[in-house]
C-alpha positions, 0 to 999 in steps of 0.5 A: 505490546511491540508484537501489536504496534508492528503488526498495526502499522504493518497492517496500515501501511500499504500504499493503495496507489489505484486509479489515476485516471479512466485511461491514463492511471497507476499499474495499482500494485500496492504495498500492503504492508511492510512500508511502515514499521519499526525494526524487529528483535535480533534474529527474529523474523516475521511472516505475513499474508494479506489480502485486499479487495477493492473496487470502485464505480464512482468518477469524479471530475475535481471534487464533484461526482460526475457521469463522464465515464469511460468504463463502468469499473474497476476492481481487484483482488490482491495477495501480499507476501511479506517476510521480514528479518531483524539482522541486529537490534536496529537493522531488519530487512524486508523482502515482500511481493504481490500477485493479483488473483484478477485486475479487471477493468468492466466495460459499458453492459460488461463489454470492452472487459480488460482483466490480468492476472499475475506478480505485481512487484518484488520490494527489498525494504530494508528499516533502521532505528535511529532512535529508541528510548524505553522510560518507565511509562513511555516508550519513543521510537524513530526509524527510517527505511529505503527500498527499492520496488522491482518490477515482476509483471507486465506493464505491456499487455495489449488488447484487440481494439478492432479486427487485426488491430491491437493496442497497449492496455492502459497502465490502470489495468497492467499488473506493474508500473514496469519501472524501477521505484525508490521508496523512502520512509520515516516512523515516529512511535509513542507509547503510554503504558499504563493506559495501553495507548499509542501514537504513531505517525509516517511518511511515505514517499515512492519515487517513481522511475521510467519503464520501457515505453517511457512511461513514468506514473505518478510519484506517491506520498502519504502522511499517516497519524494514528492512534491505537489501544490495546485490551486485556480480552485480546482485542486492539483498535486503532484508528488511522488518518492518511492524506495522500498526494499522486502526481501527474503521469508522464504518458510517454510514447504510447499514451502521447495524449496531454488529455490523458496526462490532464486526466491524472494526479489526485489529492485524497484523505483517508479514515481507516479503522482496524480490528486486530486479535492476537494469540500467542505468536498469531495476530489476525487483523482487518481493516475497512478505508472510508474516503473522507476527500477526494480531488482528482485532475481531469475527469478519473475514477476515485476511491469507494471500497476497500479492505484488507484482511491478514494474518501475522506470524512472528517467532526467533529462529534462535531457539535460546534468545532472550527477548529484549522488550516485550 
C-alpha cells in the first residue's frame, strides 16, 4: 500500500513550470517527480525514470484564445532521473536531475526555429516526517521538505537574429533558469484501508533566485488535492486537482522590455488522471493533464498537452531488513 501512494505522488508531482510567456517565459525545466512524497523506509532506496512530452499551439491573452502570436509552438521532450534514499525512518534524501532530448521553439512556416538540447537542473531535496500515526483502519501522515535546485544548462544561448548579429535566446527556450532555486514542500496523507481509498494533499512553493544576466523567473506555487484507489487485478486510479500560481518575470539586463515582463505570470488549474500497475518491486505508471482554467498576463502561450510516462523501482540495500509497514 505505502509502495503505491509514493510512486502516485511521485508521479504527480512535477511542477511543469512551462511557458510564461512568447518571449519573456520560464527556462521549463520540470521536477517530474520527487517534489512531493512521504519519507521511505530505513535503508531503502528508490530508482525512478520518467518521461514527459509536451506541447502547446494555443496563446492566450487573459482568459481568452487569441491570435496575436509570436511563434507557432512550443515543445519538449524531457527525461527525469530520481534516486531517493531513506536515512532513517523519518528522514530520506532525494537527489534528482533532468536532461531534455529537445526544447524547440517553431517559427511561422517553421522559420526563425530555436531548439536546445541538454541537463536542465541538479535538485537535492531532502523530506522529513513530522508526523506518522497508523490506527487499525486509518493511516495519517505529515511531512515536509526543502531543497534546493542547481543549475546544470545553460541559460545563455544565443541565435543569429540577422547577419553578424547575435542575441540572447529567450528564457522559454533555455535549458535552466541559470539561478539557484529554493524549494519548499508540505504532504498531508489519509488512508481508509478497508475501502483502499486515499486522500492526499501538498503544497509546493519554488522561490526563484537571479542568474548571470539579472534575470529572475517567476516564483512557482501549487496546491495539489488527490484522491486514489487501489485494486486487487493490480490496478491504481487516482485523480489530481492542482491550481498553480507563476509570478512575473523580472527580465533583467538583456530582456529590459516592461512589455516582455507585462507578457508573464499566470493562473492556471489543472485535472490530472493517473493509471498506475504495480509488480513486485516495479510500478509503471502514466499520467495525461487536461487545463481546466487558464489566465495569463499579457499575451502568452498557455497549456494544451501533456503526459507523462514512468517507471519506479524500489528494493533495501539491507538484505535482512524487516519491512516496517506495508
Amino acid at each position: 500500500m505505502r509502495l503505491f501512494i509514493l510512486i502516485t505522488l511521485l508521479t504527480f508531482s512535477y511542477s511543469s513550470l512551462i511557458a510564461q510567456g512568447c518571449c519573456s517565459g520560464t527556462s521549463g525545466n520540470p521536477i517530474a517527480g520527487g517534489a512531493s512524497t512521504g519519507v521511505l523506509l530505513k535503508n531503502q532506496l528508490e530508482i525512478s525514470l520518467n518521461y514527459q512530452y509536451n506541447f502547446s499551439d494555443n496563446f492566450f491573452a487573459g482568459q481568452l484564445d487569441t491570435s496575436l502570436t509570436s511563434f507557432d509552438n512550443l515543445s519538449s521532450n524531457y527525461l527525469f532521473f530520481r534516486t531517493d534514499y531513506g536515512v532513517s525512518k523519518k528522514l530520506t534524501i532525494s537527489i534528482a536531475s533532468g536532461y531534455f532530448i529537445n526544447k524547440t521553439k517553431i517559427g511561422y512556416n517553421l522559420s526563425d526555429t530555436t531548439s536546445s538540447t541538454g541537463f536542465s537542473d541538479l535538485i537535492v531535496f531532502p523530506r522529513y516526517n513530522i508526523y506518522n500515526k497508523d490506527l487499525p483502519f486509518t493511516r495519517s501522515e505529515i511531512t515536509l521538505g526543502i531543497g534546493l535546485k542547481i543549475p546544470l544548462g545553460s541559460h545563455t544561448d544565443s541565435s543569429q537574429t540577422i547577419p553578424g548579429v547575435w542575441d540572447v535566446n529567450p528564457p522559454i527556450t533555455q535549458l535552466s533558469s541559470g539561478a539557484n532555486d529554493l524549494i519548499l514542500y508540505s504532504f498531508f496523507y489519509r488512508e481508509y484501508k478497508l475501502r483502499k481509498f486515499r486522500v492526499f494533499a501538498n503544497i509546493l512553493h519554488i522561490n526563484k533566485g537571479y542568474n548571470s544576466l539579472d534575470q529572475k523567473i517567476g516564483d512557482y506555487t501549487s496546491y495539489a488535492i488527490y484522491a486514489g484507489k487501489s485494486f486487487k487485478n493490480k490496478l491504481s486510479l487516482t485523480m489530481k486537482l492542482k491550481a498553480e500560481l507563476i509570478k512575473k518575470l523580472d527580465a533583467g539586463n538583456v530582456w529590459n522590455s516592461e512589455d516582455l515582463e507585462a507578457s508573464s505570470g499566470s493562473r492556471k488549474l489543472f485535472f490530472i488522471p493517473q493509471i498506475s500497475y504495480s509488480l513486485n518491486t516495479f510500478s509503471f505508471f502514466a499520467t495525461y493533464e487536461i487545463p481546466l482554467y487558464q489566465n495569463l498576463n499579457g499575451v502568452q502561450i498557455g497549456s494544451k498537452t501533456q503526459f507523462t510516462l514512468g517507471l519506479n523501482f524500489r528494493f533495501s540495500t539491507k538484505k535482512n531488513q524487516i519491512s516496517e509497514k506495508n
